[in-house]
C-alpha positions in Angstrom: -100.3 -94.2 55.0 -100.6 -91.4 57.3 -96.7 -91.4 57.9 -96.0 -91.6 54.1 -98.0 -88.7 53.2 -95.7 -86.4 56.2 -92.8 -87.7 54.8 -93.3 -87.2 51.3 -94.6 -83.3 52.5 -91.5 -83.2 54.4 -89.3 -84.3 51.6 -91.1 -82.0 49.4 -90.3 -78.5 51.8 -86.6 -79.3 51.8 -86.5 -80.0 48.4 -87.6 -76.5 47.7 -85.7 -75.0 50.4 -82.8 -76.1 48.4 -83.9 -74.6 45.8 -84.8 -71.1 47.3 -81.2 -71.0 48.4 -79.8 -72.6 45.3 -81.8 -70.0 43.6 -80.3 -66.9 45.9 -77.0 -68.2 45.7 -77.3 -68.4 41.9 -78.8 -64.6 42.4 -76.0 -63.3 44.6 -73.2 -64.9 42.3 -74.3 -63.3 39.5 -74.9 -60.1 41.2 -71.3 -60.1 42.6 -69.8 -61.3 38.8 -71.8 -57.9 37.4 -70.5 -55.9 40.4 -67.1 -57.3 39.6 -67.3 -57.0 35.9 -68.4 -52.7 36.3 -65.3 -52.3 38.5 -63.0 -54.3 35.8 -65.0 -52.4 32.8 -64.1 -48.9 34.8 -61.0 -49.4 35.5 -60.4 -50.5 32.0 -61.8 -47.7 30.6 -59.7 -45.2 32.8 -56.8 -47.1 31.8 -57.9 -47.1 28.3 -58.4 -43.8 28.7 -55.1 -42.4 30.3 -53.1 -44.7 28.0 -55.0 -42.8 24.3 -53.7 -39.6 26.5 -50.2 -40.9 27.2 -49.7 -41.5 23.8 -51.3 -38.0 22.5 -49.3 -36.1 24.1 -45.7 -37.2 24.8 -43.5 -37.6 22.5 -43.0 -41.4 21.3 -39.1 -40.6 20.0 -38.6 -39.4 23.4 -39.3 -42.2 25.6 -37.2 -44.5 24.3 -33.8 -42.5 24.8 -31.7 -41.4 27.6 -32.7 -37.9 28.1 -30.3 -35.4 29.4 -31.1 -31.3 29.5 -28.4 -30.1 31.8 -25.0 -28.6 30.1 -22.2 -31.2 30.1 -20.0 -31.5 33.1 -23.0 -30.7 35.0 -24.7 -33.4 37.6 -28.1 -33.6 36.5 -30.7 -35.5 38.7 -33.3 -35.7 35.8 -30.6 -37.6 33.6 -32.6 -41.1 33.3 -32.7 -44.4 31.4 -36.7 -44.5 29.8 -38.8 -46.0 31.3 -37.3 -44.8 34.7 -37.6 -47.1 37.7 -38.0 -43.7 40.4 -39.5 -40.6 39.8 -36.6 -38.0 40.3 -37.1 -34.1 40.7 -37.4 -32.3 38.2 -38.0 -28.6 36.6 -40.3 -28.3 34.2 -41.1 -25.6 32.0 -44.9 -24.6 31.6 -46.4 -22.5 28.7 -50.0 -21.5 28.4 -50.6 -20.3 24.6 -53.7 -18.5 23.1 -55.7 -20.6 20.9 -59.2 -19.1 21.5 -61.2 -18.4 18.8 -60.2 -14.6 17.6 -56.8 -14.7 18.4 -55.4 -15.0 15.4 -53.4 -18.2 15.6 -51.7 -16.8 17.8 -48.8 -18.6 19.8 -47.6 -16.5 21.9 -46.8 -17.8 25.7 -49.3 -15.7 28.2 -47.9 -18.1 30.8 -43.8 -18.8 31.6 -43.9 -20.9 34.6 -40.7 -22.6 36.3 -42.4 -25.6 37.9 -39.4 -27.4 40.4 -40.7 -30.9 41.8 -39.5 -33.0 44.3 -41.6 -36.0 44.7 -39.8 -37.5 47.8 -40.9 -34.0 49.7 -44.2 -33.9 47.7 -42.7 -30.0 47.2 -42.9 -28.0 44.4 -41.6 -24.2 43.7 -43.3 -22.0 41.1 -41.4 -19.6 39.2 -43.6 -16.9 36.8 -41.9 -14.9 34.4 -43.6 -11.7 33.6 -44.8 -11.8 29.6 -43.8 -8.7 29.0 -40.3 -9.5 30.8 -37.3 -7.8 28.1 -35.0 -10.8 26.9 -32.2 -9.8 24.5 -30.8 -12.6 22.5 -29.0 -13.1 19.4 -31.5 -13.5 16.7 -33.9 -10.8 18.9 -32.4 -7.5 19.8 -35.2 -6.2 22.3 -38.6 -9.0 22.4 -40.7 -9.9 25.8 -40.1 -13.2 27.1 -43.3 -14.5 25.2 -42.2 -13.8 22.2 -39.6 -17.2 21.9 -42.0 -20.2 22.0 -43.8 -18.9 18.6 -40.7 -17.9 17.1 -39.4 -21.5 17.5 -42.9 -22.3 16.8 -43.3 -20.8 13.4 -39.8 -22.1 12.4 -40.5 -25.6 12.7 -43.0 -26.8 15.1 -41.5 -30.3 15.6 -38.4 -28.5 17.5 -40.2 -25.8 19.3 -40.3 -27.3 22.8 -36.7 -28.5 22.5 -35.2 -25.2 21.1 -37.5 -23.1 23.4 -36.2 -25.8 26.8 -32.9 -24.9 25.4 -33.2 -21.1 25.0 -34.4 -20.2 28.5 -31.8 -23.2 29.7 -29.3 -21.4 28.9 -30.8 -17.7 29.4 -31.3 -18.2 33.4 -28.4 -21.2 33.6 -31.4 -23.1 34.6 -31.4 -26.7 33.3 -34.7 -28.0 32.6 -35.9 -31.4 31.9 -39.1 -31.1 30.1 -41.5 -28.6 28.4 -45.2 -28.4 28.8 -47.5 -26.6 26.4 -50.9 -25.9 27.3 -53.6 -23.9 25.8 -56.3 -21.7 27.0 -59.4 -24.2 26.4 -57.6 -26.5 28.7 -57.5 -24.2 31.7 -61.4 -23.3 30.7 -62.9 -27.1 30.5 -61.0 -28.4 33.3 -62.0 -25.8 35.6 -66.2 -26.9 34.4 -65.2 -30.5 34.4 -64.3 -30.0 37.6 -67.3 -27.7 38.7 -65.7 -24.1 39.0 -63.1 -22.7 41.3 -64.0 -20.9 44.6 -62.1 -17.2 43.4 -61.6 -14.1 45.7 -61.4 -11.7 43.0 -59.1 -8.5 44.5 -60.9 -5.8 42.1 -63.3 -4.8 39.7 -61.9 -6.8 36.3 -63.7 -4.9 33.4 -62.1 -5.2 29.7 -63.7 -5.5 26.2 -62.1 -6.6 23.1 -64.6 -7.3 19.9 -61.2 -8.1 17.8 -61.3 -11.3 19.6 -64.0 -11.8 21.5 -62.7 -10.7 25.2 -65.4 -9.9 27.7 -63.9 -9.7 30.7 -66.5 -8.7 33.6 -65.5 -9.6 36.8 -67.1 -8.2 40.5 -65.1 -8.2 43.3 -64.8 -10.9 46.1 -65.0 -14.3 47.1 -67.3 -16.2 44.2 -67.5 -19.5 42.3 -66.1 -18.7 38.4 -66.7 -21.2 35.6 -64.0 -22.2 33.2 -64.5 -19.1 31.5 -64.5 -16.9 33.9 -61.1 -18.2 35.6 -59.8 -17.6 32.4 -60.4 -14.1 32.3 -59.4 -14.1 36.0 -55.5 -15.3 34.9 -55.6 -13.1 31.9 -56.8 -9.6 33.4 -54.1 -6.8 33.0 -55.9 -3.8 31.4 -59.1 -1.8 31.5 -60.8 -0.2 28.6 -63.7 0.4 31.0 -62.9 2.1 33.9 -61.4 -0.3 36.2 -58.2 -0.2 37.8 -55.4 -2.1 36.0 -53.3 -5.0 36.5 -49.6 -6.1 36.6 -47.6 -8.8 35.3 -46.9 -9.6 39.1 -50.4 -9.5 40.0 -51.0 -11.4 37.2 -48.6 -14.5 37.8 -49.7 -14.1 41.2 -53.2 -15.2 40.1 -52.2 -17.9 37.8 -50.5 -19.4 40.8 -53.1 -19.7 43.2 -55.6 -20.9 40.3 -53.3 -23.4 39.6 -52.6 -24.2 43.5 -56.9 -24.7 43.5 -56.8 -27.0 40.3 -54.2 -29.5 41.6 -56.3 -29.7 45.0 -59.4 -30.3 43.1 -57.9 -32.9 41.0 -56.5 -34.8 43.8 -60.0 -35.1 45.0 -61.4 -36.7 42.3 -62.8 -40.3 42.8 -64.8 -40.8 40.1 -64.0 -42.7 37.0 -66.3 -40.2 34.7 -64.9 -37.2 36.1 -61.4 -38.4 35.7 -62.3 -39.7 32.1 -63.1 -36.1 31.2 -59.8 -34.5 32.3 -57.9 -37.0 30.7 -60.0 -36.1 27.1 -59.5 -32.4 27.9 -55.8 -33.3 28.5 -55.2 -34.9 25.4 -57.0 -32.5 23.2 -54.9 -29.4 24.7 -51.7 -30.5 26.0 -48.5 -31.4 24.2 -45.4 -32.1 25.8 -41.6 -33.7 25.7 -42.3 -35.6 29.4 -41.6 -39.6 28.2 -44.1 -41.7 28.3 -43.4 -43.6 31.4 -43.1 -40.8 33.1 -46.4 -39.3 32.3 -48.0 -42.7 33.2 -46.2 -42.6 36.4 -48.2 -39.2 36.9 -52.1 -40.1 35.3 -52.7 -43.0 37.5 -50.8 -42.3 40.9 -51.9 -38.7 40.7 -52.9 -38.3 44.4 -49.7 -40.1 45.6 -47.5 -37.6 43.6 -49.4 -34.6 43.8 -47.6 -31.8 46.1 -48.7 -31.1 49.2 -46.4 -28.0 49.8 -46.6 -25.6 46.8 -44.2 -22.5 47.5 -44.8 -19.1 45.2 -41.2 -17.5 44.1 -42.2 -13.4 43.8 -40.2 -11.2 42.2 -40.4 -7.2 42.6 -41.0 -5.7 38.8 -40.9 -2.2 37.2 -42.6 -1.4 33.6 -41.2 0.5 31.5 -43.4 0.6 28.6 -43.6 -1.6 26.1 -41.4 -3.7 28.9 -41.2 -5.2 32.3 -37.9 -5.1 34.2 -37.4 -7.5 37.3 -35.5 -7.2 40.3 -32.0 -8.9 39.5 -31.5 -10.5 43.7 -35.0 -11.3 43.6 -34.5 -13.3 40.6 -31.3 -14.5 41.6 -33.1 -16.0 44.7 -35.5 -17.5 42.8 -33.2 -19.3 40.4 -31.4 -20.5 43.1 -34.5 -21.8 45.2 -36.0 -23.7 41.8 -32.2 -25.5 42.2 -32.3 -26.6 45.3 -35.6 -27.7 44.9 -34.2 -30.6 42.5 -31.2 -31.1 44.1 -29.5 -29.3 42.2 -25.7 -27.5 43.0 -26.7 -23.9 43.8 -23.0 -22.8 43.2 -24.3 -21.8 39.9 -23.6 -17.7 38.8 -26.2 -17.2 36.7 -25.8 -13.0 33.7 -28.4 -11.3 33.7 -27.0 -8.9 30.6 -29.7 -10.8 28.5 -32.7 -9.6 30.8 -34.3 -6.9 31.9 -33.7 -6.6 35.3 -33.0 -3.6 37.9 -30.7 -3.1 40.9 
């Protein structure tokens, strides 16, 4: 009796030791299945989420069609069946337009950058062309360079990139392959989404404007700026209270290495929140004619493609009020160095009779 009694003990301790481990097994698995279904549900959601961008702001005609910028008879290394199998360099026109509140509608482009990418080198080349650069052309006798995107703009705002791309194609005998419009609240929330931007401010940046809402109070040295504050950074030029003054140069020069510090930040992000942001902000601010495939390319293997050499084209400038005049060999140089950036023929002779330039 004795011995039944152990057994039945015995038989009764395994029988719930199989269950303790049926039960942590059970546990475990359905941990790991709620561990597995957060990673799907976040990367789902970033995709989600860079997809609604893709589609916001490229231009759905666009990716479906051979795209081709450079004049005929030209080689062109962005010409490309959508959606393209490589990424190819490229030059890429950036605009940064005023839509703050108090501008006034405004379109005019603050910001001319020459972007030249080469993602086999991870290179790029920056190009800034002063705002206030004189360019002649036919339907404008004497205007600053920031004066074409809105006047393509306020023609017809469908064709503005494309006729814009065209116009300063042509002026510099540059081709590029895609336009990029951004505006000013992009630059702004980015730089808070991605927790401000370590700045060393060179001066005293001091400027009021009630028309519009400007406050523009900056100390100098090195400092952590919010979105707002980097945008008054990039914007500085003049003083109505007392500080010394900026140039166009200067200027670009800062827009550059804010820009250099965004691109950094951005390939450091890791989180699917943080990412999920930017891509709102890009949606809501950018517009562009980059396909589709392309721009997918870009969102989701953004560290893979993002450059790690960044190289600042300068160019020596005089003002003449109301314009600025650049150095014609120093923009020469530059033309040619955004070329051979893309692989590009540098055989090109690029007239300057259009622009303002000096000897």
């Amino acid at each position: 009796m004795a011995v039944s009694n152990n057994n039945s003990r015995s038989k009764t301790k395994s029988t719930n030791k199989n269950k303790s481990k049926h039960k942590v097994l059970k546990i475990v698995g359905m941990v790991s299945a709620i561990l597995i279904l957060g990673i799907c549900i976040c990367v789902g959601y970033l995709y989600y989420k860079a997809e609604a961008t893709i589609h916001r702001i490229a231009s759905p005609e666009i990716s479906t069609q051979t795209y081709q910028s450079s004049p005929p008879g030209e080689e062109n290394n962005a010409e490309q069946q959508v959606p393209a199998p490589h990424l190819k360099p490229m030059i890429i026109l950036l605009a940064g337009v005023d839509s703050r509140d108090g501008s006034g509608g405004t379109v005019n482009t603050d910001v001319l950058m020459f972007v030249s990418y080469n993602p086999d080198t991870r290179s790029a080349k920056l190009l800034s062309l002063p705002r206030d650069l004189l360019i002649k052309s036919e339907f404008a006798r004497s205007r600053k360079a920031n004066y074409y995107y809105a006047y393509y703009y306020n023609k017809d705002k469908s064709t503005a990139i494309p006729n814009t791309k065209q116009f300063y194609s042509e002026l510099l005998d540059l081709p590029i392959d895609y336009m990029v419009v951004v505006d000013f609240d992009a630059l702004r929330k980015t730089v808070d989404a991605l927790g401000g931007l370590q700045i060393d401010v060179e001066m005293d940046m001091k400027y009021r404007d009630t028309a519009d809402g400007t406050n523009i109070d900056l100390r100098k040295g090195l400092q952590k700026l919010d979105g707002s504050q980097v945008l008054d950074y990039v914007r500085y030029r003049k003083s109505n209270q007392g500080t010394q003054e900026s140039s166009d140069f200067a200027r670009n020069e800062r827009q550059q290495k804010v820009i250099k510090q965004i691109l950094e930040k951005l390939g450091e992000l890791s989180g699917i929140s943080q990412w999920g942001t930017i891509l709102d902000i890009i949606g809501d601010h950018v517009t562009s004619d980059i396909p589709e495939s392309l721009i997918r390319q870009g969102i989701l293997n953004f560290s893979s493609l993002k450059p790690n050499q960044i190289q600042t084209l300068n160019m020596d400038s005089l003002w003449k009020s109301p314009f600025v005049y650049v150095k014609q060999e120093d923009l020469k140089e530059a033309l040619i160095a955004l070329r051979e950036e893309a692989g590009l023929s540098t055989d090109s002779e690029p007239h300057f009779k259009s622009i303002g330039t000096i000897d």
